[in-house]
C-alpha positions as CSV (number, residue, x, y, z in Angstrom):
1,X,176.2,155.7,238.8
2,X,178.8,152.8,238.8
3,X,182.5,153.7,238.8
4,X,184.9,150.8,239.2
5,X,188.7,150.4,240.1
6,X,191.1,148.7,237.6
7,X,193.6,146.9,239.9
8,X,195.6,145.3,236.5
9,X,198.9,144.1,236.0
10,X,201.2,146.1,233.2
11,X,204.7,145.6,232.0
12,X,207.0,148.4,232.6
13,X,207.8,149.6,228.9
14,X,205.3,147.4,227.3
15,X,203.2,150.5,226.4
16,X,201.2,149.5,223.5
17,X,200.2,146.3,225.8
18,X,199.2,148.1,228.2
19,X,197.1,150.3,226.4
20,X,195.7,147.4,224.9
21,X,195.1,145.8,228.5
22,X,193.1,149.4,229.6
23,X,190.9,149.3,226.5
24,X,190.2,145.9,227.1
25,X,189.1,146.2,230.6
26,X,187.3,149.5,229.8
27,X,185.2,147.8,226.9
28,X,184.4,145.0,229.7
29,X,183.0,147.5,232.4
30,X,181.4,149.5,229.8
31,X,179.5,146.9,229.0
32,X,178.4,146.2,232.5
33,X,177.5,150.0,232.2
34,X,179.9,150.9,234.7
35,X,179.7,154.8,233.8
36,X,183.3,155.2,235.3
37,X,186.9,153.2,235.3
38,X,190.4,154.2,237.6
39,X,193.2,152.8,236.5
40,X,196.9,152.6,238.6
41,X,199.2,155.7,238.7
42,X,201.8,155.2,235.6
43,X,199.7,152.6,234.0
44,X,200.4,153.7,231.0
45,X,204.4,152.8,231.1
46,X,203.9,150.7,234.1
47,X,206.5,151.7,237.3
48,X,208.8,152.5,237.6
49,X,209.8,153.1,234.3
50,X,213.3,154.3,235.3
51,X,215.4,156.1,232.9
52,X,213.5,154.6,230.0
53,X,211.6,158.0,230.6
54,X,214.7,159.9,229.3
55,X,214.4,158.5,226.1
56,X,212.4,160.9,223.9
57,X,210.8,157.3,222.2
58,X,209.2,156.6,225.4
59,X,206.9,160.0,225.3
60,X,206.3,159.7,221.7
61,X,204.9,156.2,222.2
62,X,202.9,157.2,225.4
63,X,201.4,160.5,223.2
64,X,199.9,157.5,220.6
65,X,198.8,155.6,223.1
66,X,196.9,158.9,225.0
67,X,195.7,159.4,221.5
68,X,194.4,155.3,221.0
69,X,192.1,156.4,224.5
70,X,190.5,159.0,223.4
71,X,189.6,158.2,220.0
72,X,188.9,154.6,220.4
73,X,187.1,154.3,223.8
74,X,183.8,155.8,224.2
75,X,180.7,155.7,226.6
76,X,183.1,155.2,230.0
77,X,185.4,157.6,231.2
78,X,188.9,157.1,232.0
79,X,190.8,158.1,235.0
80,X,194.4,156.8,234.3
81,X,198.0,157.5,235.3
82,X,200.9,158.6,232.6
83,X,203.7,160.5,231.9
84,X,203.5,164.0,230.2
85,X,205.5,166.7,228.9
86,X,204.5,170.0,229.3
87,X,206.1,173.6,228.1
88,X,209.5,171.5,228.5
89,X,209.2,169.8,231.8
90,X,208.0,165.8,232.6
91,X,204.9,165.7,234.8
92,X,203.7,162.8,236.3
93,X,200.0,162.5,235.4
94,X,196.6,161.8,236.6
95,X,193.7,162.4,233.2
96,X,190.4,161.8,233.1
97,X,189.3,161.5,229.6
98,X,185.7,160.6,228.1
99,X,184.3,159.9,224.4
100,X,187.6,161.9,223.1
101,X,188.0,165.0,225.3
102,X,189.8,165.7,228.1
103,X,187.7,166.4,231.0
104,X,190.8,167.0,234.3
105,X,194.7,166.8,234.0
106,X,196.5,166.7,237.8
107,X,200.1,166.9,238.2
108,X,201.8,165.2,240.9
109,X,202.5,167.1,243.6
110,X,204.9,165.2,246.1
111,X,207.7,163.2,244.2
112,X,209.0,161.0,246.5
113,X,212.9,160.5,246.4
114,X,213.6,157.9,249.4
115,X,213.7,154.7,249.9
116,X,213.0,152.8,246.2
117,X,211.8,156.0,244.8
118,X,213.9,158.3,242.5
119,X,211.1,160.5,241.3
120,X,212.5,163.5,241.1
121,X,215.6,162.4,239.0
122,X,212.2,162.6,236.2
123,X,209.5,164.4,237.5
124,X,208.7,168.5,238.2
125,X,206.4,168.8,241.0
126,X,202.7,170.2,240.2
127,X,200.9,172.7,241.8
128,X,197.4,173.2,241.1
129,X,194.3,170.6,242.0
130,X,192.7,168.2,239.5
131,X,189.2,168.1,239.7
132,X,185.8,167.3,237.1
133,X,182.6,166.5,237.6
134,X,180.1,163.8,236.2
135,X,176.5,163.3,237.0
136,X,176.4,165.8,239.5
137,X,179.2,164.5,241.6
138,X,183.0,166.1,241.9
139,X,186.2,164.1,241.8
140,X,189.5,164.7,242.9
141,X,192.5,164.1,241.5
142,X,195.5,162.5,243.3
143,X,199.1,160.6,242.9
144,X,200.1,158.1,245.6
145,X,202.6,160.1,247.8
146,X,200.1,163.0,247.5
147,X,198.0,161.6,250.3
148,X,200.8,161.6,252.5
149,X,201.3,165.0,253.0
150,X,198.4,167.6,253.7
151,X,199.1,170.5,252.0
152,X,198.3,168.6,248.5
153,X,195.1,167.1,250.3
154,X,194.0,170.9,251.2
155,X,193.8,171.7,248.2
156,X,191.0,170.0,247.1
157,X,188.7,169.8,250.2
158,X,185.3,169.9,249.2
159,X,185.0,167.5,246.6
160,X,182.8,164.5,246.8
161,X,185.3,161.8,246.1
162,X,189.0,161.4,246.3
163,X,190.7,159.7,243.2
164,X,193.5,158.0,244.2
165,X,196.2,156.4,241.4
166,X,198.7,154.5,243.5
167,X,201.8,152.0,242.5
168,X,202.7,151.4,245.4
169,X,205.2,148.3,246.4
170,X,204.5,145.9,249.3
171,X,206.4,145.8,252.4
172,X,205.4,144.0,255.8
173,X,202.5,145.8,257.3
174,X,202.1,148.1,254.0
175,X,198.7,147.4,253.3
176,X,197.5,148.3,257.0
177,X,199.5,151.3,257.3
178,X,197.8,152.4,253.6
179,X,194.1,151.5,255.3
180,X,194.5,153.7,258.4
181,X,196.0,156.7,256.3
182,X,193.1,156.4,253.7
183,X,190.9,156.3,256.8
184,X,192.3,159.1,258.2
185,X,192.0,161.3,255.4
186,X,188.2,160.5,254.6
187,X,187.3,161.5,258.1
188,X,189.2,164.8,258.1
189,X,187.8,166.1,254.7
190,X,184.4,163.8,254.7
191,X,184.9,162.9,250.9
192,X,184.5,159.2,250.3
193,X,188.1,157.9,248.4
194,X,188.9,155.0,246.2
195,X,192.3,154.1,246.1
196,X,193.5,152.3,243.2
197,X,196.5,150.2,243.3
198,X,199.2,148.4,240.9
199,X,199.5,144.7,241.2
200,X,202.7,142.1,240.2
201,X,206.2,142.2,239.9
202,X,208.7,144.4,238.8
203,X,212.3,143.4,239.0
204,X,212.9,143.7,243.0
205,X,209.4,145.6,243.6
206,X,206.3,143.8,243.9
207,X,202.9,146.0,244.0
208,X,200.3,144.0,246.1
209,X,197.1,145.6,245.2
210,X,194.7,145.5,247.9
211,X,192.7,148.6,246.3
212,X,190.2,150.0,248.4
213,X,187.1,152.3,249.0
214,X,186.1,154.4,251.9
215,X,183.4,156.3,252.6
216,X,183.0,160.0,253.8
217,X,183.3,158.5,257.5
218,X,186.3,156.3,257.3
219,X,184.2,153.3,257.2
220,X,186.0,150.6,254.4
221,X,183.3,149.8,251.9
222,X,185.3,147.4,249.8
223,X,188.5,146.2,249.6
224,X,190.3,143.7,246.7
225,X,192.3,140.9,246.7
226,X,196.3,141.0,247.9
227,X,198.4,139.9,244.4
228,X,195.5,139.4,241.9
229,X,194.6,141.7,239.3
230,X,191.0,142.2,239.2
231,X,188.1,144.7,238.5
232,X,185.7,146.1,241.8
233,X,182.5,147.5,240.8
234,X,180.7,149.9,243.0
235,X,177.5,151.3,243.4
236,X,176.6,155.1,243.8
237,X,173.7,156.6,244.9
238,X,171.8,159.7,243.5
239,X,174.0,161.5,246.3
240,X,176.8,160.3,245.0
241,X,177.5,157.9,248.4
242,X,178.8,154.2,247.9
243,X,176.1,151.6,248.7
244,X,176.6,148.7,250.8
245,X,179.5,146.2,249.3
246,X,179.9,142.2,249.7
247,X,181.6,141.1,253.2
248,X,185.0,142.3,253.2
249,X,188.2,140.0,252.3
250,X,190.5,140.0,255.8
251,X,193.6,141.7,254.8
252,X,196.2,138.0,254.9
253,X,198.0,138.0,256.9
254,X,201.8,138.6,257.4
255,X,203.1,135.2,256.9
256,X,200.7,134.6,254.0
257,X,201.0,138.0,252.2
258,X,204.7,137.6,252.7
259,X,204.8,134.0,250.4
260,X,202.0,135.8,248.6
261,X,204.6,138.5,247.4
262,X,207.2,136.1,247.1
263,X,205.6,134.0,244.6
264,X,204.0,136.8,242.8
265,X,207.0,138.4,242.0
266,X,208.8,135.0,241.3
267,X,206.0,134.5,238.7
268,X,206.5,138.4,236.6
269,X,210.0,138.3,236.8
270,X,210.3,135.1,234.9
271,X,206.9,135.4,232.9
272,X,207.3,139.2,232.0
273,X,211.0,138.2,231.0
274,X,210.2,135.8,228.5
275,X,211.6,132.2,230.6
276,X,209.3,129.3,230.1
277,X,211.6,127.0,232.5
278,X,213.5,127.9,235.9
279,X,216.1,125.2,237.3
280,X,217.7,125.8,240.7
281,X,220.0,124.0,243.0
282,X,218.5,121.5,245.4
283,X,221.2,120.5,248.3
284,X,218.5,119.3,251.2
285,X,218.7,122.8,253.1
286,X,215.8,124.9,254.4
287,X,216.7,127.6,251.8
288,X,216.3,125.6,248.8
289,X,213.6,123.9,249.8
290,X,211.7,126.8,250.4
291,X,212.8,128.7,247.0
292,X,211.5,125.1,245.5
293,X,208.1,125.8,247.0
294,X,207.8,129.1,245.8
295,X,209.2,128.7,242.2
296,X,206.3,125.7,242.2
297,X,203.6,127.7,243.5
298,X,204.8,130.4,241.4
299,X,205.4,128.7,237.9
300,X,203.9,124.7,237.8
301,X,205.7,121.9,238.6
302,X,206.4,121.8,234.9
303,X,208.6,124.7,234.4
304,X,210.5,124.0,237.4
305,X,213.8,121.6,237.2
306,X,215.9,120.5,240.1
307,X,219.4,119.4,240.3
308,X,221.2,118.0,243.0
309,X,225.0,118.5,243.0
310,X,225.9,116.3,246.0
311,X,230.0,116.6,247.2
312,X,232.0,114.1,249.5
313,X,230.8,116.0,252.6
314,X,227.0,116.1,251.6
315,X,225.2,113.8,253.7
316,X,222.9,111.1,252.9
317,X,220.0,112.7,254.3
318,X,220.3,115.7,252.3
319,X,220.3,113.5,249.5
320,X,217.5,111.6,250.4
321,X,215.3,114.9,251.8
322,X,215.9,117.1,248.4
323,X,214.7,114.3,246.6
324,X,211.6,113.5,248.5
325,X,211.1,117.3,248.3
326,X,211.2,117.4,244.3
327,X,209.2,114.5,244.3
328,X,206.3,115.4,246.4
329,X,206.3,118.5,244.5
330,X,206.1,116.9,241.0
331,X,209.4,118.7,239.4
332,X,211.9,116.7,237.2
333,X,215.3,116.0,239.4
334,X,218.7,115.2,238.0
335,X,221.9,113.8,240.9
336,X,225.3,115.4,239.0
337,X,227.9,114.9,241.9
338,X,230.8,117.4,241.5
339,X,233.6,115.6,242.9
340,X,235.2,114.8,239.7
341,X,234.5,118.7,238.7
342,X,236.5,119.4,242.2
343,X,239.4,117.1,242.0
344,X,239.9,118.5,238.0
345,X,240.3,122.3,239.5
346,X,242.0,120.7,242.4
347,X,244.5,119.3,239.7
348,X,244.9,122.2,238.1
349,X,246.1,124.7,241.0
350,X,248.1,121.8,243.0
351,X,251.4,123.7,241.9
352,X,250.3,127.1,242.9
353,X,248.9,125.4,245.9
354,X,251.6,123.3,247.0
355,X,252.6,123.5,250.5
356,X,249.5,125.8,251.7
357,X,246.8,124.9,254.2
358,X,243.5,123.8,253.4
359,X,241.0,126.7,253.8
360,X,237.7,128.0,252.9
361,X,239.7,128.3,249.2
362,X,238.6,124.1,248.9
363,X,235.1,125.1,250.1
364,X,235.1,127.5,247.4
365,X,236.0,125.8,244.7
366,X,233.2,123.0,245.8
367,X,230.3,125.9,245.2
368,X,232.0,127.5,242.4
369,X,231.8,123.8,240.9
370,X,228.3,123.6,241.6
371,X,227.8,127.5,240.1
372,X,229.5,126.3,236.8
373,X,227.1,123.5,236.3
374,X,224.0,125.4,236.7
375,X,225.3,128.0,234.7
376,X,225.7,125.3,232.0
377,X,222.4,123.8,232.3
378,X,220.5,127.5,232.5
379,X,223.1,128.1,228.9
380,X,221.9,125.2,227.1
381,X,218.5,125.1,228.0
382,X,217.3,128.6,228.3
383,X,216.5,127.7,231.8
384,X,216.2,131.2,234.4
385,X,218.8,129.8,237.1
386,X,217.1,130.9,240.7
387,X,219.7,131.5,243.4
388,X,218.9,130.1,246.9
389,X,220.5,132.6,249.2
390,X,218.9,134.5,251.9
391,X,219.4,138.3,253.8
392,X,221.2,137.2,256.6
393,X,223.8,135.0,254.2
394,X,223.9,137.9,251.9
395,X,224.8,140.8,254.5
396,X,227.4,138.8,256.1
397,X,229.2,137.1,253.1
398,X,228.2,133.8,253.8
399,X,228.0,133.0,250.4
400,X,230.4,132.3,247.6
401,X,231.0,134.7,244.9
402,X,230.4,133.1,241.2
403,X,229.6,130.0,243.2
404,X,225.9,129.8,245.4
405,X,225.5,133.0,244.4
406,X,225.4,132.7,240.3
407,X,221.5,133.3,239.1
408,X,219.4,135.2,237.4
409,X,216.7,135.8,240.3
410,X,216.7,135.6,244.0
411,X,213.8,135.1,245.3
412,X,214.9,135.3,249.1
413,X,217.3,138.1,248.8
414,X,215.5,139.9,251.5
415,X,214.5,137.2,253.5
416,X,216.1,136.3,257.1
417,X,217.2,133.2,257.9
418,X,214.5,133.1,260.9
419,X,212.2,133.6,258.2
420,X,212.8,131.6,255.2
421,X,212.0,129.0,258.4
422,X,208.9,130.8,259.8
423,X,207.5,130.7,256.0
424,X,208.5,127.1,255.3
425,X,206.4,125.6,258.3
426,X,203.7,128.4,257.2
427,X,203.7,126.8,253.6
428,X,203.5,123.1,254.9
429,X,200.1,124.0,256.5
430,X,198.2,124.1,253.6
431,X,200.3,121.2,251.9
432,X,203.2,119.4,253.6
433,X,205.6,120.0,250.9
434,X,209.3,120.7,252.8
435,X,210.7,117.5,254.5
436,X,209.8,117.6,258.1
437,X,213.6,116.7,258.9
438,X,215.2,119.9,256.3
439,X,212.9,122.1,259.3
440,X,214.6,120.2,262.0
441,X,218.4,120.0,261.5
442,X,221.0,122.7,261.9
443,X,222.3,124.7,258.8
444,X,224.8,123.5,257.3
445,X,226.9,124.4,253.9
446,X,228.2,120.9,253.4
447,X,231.7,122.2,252.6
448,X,233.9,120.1,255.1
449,X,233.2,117.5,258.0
450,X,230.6,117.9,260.3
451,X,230.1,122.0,258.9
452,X,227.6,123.9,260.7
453,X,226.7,127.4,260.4
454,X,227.5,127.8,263.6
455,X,231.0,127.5,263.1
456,X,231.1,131.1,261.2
457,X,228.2,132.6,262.7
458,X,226.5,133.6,265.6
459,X,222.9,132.1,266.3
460,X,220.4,133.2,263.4
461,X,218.0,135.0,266.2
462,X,221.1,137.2,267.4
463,X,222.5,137.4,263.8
464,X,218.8,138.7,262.3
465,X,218.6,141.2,265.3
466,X,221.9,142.4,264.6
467,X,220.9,143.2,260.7
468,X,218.0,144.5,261.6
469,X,219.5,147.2,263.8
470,X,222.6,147.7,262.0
471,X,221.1,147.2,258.7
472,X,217.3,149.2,258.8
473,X,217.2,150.8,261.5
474,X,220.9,152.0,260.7
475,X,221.9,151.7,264.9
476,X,225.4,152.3,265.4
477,X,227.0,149.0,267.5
478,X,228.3,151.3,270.6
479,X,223.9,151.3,271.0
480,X,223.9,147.3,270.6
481,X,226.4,147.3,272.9
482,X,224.9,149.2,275.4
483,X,221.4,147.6,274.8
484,X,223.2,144.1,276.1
485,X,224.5,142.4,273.0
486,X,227.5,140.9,272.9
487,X,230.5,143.1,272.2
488,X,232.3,141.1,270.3
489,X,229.9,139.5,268.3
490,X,228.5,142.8,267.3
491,X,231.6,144.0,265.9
492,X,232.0,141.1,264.0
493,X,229.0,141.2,262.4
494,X,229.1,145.1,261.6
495,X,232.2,144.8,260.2
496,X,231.5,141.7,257.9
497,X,228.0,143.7,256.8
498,X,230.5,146.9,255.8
499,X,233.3,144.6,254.2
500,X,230.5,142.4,251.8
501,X,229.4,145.4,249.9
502,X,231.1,144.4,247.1
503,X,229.5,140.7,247.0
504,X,226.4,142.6,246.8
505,X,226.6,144.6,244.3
506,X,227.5,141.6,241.9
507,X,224.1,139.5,243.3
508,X,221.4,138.6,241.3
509,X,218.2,140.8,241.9
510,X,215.5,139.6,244.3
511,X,212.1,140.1,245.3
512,X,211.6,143.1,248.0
513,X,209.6,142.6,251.2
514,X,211.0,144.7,253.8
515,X,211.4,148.4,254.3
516,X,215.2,148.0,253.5
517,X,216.2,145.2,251.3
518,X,219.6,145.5,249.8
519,X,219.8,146.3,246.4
520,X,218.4,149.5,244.9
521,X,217.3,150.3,248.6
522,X,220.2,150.5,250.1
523,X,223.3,152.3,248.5
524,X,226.6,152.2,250.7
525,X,230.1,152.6,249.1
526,X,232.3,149.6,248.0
527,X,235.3,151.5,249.0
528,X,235.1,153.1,252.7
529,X,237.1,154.4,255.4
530,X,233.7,155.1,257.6
């Protein structure tokens, strides 16, 4: 017997593609005479599908396509992920279907409602097992956060092999975590499993893949690529045992599946959104350069377009190194200086203005300047305008609202600042790409004399660490404190992470890679007297 494990790539909504995508890789493996296919959980819509489910369409088109599979695929069986409505309630689904009947049907049983997840705002919980036989050999039914919890896994001790749909989005150290779990689970109940994972991008999610097999002793058997889609055959014996696979892939590791996830959900959210072009804003900094790299890696250099918008305070080398950087990566590169743009605004509020202090006002209007024209160029040409900020800007405010922070997309949303630079020297490795001088100088915003981060901020390692407590781990300061961080500075930075709330609810979505990115993850209140 030959089952295989459908690691594929659908479009949230698209649910007549993706239909069309499962019949085509089933007609492929059938004619391999792979006897068996497992598809992702929620292939079917794609996840998350969000409130799209609340729309009665949505079900009606799912129903056709469940009726497409079973009349128009034959010789293979099925095992795929959907949504369903039963007596009145929404289930989500595991079926296993074959030459037009219905052979299993397993509803989910652990909905999980933290974090990213919102199941149960759409889903009733399940109660009973999924199970069917084929060729002498049983198979269990199960849903992602299922094998998490081992009450659901109880229930269907005994079977042969475990069945496992999964969406399941990347984070640091996911994949591993998934591995040991699996392993875990195979040992305790001595069925082998295969574990079928999503792969792309999704708005701020990106699924990674890395499907997997193991056997009834927790031994890996196989294991697929990180960010590809692909199809894994496998082998069966009379027993029903996996046979011997090819030499394993190594898990990459965290640096690479990190830019991995980055440019794989770089590449969906501008392919599966219907941009051919992206342009971005080029300054000569470590941030752009390395949102340059990835839009490259991600798109071609020919759907990528950079634009320089020097001011009277940015220096000559950050001329010089952002346009070495777009041309050593092969992108088209326009110079628009904005100082006439400034001067004009500058013009305009003088009277208002008169007799007041320069401040960060005149930095402002500098980036707001620069947002304006990229807004223009994205307008006119259709162009998806990426936006160069990263975390530790984001959770402190050190960004300008309708100014650096105007895009589309963000790829670095949830990247530190001692990370964008950790993944920048990663990424020259392979192909020297980032000017070795933008890795070497200190930060800088270019929006008066001899500016460095440092003015406003405390050292990026102490300002990460600080997030990281305050933000994910959700520390209170007093604990800083005592741990030996600066009193001062930690009170600063807490209060600027509480106070820039509202800057973030207005920025552009960005890729997540980190157990709590801002965004959809992380829901604090605007308003606040905490």
């Amino acid at each position: 017997m030959q089952i295989a494990l459908a690691q594929i790539n659908p479009t949230v909504g698209a649910i007549e593609a993706n239909c069309q995508l499962m019949m085509d890789c089933a007609e492929r493996l059938r004619a391999q005479q792979v006897d068996l296919v497992v598809y992702p959980e929620l292939v079917l819509t794609g996840y998350p599908p969000e409130d799209l489910l609340l729309r009665p369409a949505c079900q009606q088109r799912v129903d056709h396509a469940m009726q497409q599979l079973l009349t128009q695929v034959s010789g293979i069986t099925l095992v795929f992920g959907c949504p369903g409505m039963r007596a009145g309630r929404r289930y989500n689904l595991a079926i296993a279907i074959r030459d037009g009947q219905v052979l299993s049907e397993y509803r989910k049983q652990q909905l999980p409602n933290y974090g990213v997840f919102d199941e149960r705002r759409y889903f009733a919980a399940g109660e009973q097992a999924g199970t069917f036989c084929q060729a002498g050999i049983s198979f269990a039914l199960a849903i992602c956060e299922d094998v998490w919890h081992d009450p659901s896994m109880q229930a269907i001790a005994g079977a042969d092999w475990l069945l496992s749909l999964h969406a399941s989005p990347f984070h640091q150290g996911k994949a591993a975590e998934r591995e040991a779990r699996l392993q875990q689970l195979a040992q305790q109940y001595q069925w082998h499993t295969l574990y079928v994972n999503q792969v792309g991008g999704q708005d701020e999610l990106v699924f990674d893949g890395s499907s997997l097999v193991v056997d009834n002793t927790g031994q890996l058997i196989t294991r697929g690529p990180a960010f590809a889609s692909t199809e894994m055959i496998l082998t069966l014996d009379e027993a029903g045992n996996p046979q011997p696979c090819e030499p394993l892939p190594p898990l990459p590791e965290p640096l690479a599946a990190t830019y991995q996830a980055l440019v794989c959900g770089t590449r969906d959210y501008v392919r599966k959104n219907g941009f051919q072009q992206v342009i971005l804003g080029l300054s000569g900094g470590i941030d752009s350069a390395l949102t340059l790299a990835i839009a490259v890696d991600a798109l071609g250099a020919d759907a990528v377009q950079a634009i320089l918008l020097p001011s009277r305070y940015t220096a000559d080398i950050s001329n010089q190194d952002a346009a070495a950087q777009a041309t050593t990566s092969g992108v088209t590169y326009h110079s628009l200086p904005i100082e006439a743009a400034v001067q004009a605004f500058q013009a305009i509020l003088d009277p208002l203005f008169a007799g007041l202090p320069p401040d960060t006002t005149e930095e402002n209007i500098q980036a707001r300047c620069r947002g304006l024209i990229l807004m223009a160029i994205s307008n006119k040409t259709g162009a998806l305008l990426l936006t160069t900020g990263n975390k530790s800007e984001l959770a402190v405010g050190y960004a300008t609202l309708y100014g650096d922070m105007n895009g589309g997309f963000a790829p670095l949303k949830d990247v530190s600042k001692q990370l964008v630079y950790a993944l920048a020297r990663w990424r020259n490795q392979a192909d020297p790409v980032i000017p070795q001088r933008v890795l070497e100088r200190p930060p800088s915003a270019e929006l008066r004399p001899d500016q460095r981060d440092s003015d406003s901020l405390p050292d990026y390692a102490v300002l990460d660490t600080i997030i990281e407590r305050y933000v994910t781990q959700a520390e209170a300061a007093e604990q800083m404190i005592a741990d030996g961080l600066d009193a001062a500075t930690v009170r600063h930075i807490t209060r600027l992470i509480d106070r820039n709330e509202y800057k973030r609810r207005q920025a552009a979505p960005g890729i997540r890679i980190t157990r709590h990115a801002f965004g959809r993850e992380r829901r604090y209140p605007i308003t606040s007297g905490f």
